[in-house]
C-alpha angles and dihedrals in degrees: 000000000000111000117226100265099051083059091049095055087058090054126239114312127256092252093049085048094059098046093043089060094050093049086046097050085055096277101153096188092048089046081053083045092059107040102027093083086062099035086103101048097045088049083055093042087051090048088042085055100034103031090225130097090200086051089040095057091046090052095046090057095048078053097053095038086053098041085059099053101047095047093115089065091056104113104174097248095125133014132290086236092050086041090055096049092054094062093037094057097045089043079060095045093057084047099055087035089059094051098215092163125156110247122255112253134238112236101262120184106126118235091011125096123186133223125272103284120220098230144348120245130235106199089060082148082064098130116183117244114227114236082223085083103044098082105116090355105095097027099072122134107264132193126255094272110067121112111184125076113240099243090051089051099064096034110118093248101056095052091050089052083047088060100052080068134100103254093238090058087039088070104036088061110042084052094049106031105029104024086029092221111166118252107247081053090062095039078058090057098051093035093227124106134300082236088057089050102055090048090053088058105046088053083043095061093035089058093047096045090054094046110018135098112290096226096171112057089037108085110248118264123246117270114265125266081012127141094245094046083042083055090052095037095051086044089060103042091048092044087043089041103047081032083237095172101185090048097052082049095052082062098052125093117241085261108033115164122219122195134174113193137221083028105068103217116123130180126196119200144056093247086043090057093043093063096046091048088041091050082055097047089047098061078069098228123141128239140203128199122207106199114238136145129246123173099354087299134107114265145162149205112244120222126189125198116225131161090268092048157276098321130175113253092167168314126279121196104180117197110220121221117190094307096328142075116273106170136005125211109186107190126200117250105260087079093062091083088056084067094049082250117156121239100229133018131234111263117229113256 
C-alpha cells in the first residue's frame, strides 16, 4: 500500500488533473468527486480534534465550504486529501480558539440526590461517535509515523485524554502520531517550523502520557462483536435491566470510572459506582437497552419506562477490560438521534 506521500512525490494523477481543472473552473460534481473519498476521515479527524460529533460535523462543512472557495489557490503541490487536512485542522483551531463550548449541567433530577462524587470533570462537551460511520473512515492508509493504532485513536478514553491538550499540540499530535504525517508536512499546515513542530509534539506526548488512558498494563479488551465482548454485553443488559445491582457490580473492574457529560460529576470505584447505580435502581423504574456502537466500544440506548411511555433517558458506551468493565460513559438523550436511535419505544401491547 503506497502512503500519501509517496503518492504526492509522483504528482497528482491524470485523472485528478483533470478533475482538479473542472472543479476549478466552477464544476460542483468534480469538486464532490474529489473530496468525497476523504469526507469520513476528516469527520473523524475533526471529532478526534473537538470531542463533539455536533462541533465535528460543523467543522467538516467549513472545511468543505472553504475547500470549495479556495479552490483556485490549490497548486498540486500536495494532495487533495493533505490539502484538505490542512484546512480541516486549522477550521478546528479557530474553533477551539473561539471557546464555543456547551456549558457543563447541574445534576437535575428533582427530589433525588446523588452520592459524593470523586471528582468533576473537565471535557463535559465530550459527545460519542457512532460505529455506523467508521467504515472507511479509520482504515485509511497513514504515514510511518504514526504511533496509535487506529482503533485506540477514536475510544472514548483516548479523545477525552486529546482535549486536556493546548490546541496547537492537539493538532501536532493527532497529524504525526496518529495520521503519521512527517513533520515538515505539518509544519507546512500550520504554517510555523519544523522546530516548532517538534516541540509541539514532545509537550504533546508528555502531556498525554501524564493524563491519558494506561493501555498497557490494562488487559485488552475483547474484540468486538466477538463471543467473549457478546458474554459481557448480555451480562450487563440482563443485571441494568432486572436492576440487579450485585450483579452489575460483579461486572465492574476494582477501579471503574464512571462519567456523565455534560454534567461533570465522576465517580472511581467500584464501590463509588455501586452507590450511584444503586441511587438509579432504587427509584424503582424500569429500564430498557437497545444495543449500538460508539467509538469502537459497546453501547446502548437507554430507555426508561414512564406512564406516558418507553422514552429515551440516554446513551451508555462501556469500555471493556479483559472480561470486565473498566469505564462507564452515560450520555444525555439528544445523541440518540446521532445513532439513528428513536425517541421514544413501542409499548407492548
Amino acid at each position: 500500500m503506497e502512503l500519501h506521500t509517496r503518492n504526492e512525490a509522483a504528482g497528482v494523477e491524470p485523472a485528478r488533473t483533470d478533475l482538479m481543472s473542472r472543479a476549478q473552473a466552477g464544476d460542483g460534481e468534480a469538486f464532490r468527486a474529489l473530496t468525497e473519498p476523504h469526507r469520513r476521515e476528516l469527520q473523524v479527524h475533526c471529532y478526534r480534534m473537538l470531542g463533539s460529533f455536533q462541533d465535528a460535523e460543523d467543522a467538516l462543512q467549513d472545511t468543505m465550504l472553504a475547500a470549495w472557495r479556495g479552490l483556485e489557490r490549490f497548486d498540486g503541490r500536495a494532495s487533495v486529501r493533505t490539502w484538505l487536512y490542512r484546512i480541516a485542522t486549522n477550521r478546528c483551531l479557530d474553533a477551539l480558539r473561539s471557546a464555543r463550548r456547551r456549558p457543563a449541567q447541574q445534576w437535575d433530577i428533582p427530589g433525588m440526590e446523588p452520592p459524593e462524587p470523586t471528582g468533576l470533570g473537565e471535557i463535559h462537551w465530550l459527545e460519542p461517535y457512532p460505529d455506523a460511520l467508521l467504515d472507511g473512515a479509520i482504515s485509511v492508509p497513514l504515514g510511518p509515523e504514526a504511533r496509535y493504532e487506529q482503533a485506540e485513536s477514536i475510544s472514548l478514553a483516548f479523545v477525552t485524554a486529546l482535549q486536556i491538550l493546548p490546541p496547537r499540540q492537539l493538532a501536532v499530535l493527532i497529524l504525526r502520531d496518529v495520521l503519521g504525517f512527517h513533520a515538515n508536512e505539518v509544519a507546512d499546515m500550520l504554517d510555523t517550523t519544523v522546530e516548532s513542530v517538534k516541540s509541539a509534539l514532545k509537550r504533546a506526548r508528555a502531556g498525554m502520557q501524564r493524563r491519558g488512558p494506561v493501555t498497557t498494563t490494562r488487559a485488552k479488551p475483547p474484540a468486538g462483536d466477538s463471543p467473549a465482548e457478546d458474554a459481557i454485553v448480555a451480562k450487563f443488559v440482563s443485571a441494568y435491566e432486572s436492576a440487579d445491582i450485585g450483579a452489575l457490580v460483579a461486572l465492574l473492574t476494582d477501579d471503574v470510572f464512571m462519567s456523565m457529560p455534560p454534567m461533570p460529576l465522576e465517580y472511581r470505584g467500584r464501590d463509588n459506582v455501586a452507590r450511584f447505580c444503586a441511587l438509579i435502581f432504587g427509584t424503582g423504574q424500569r429500564f430498557e437497552l437497545v444495543p449500538t456502537r460508539a467509538n469502537g466500544q459497546p453501547a446502548f440506548g437507554v430507555y426508561r419506562h414512564t406512564p406516558t411511555g418507553i422514552h429515551g433517558a440516554g446513551l451508555f458506551v462501556l469500555t471493556l477490560v479483559g472480561d470486565r468493565i473498566g469505564a462507564m460513559t452515560r450520555f444525555e438523550n439528544s445523541v440518540l438521534s446521532i445513532f439513528a436511535l428513536p425517541q421514544s419505544l413501542p409499548s407492548a401491547q
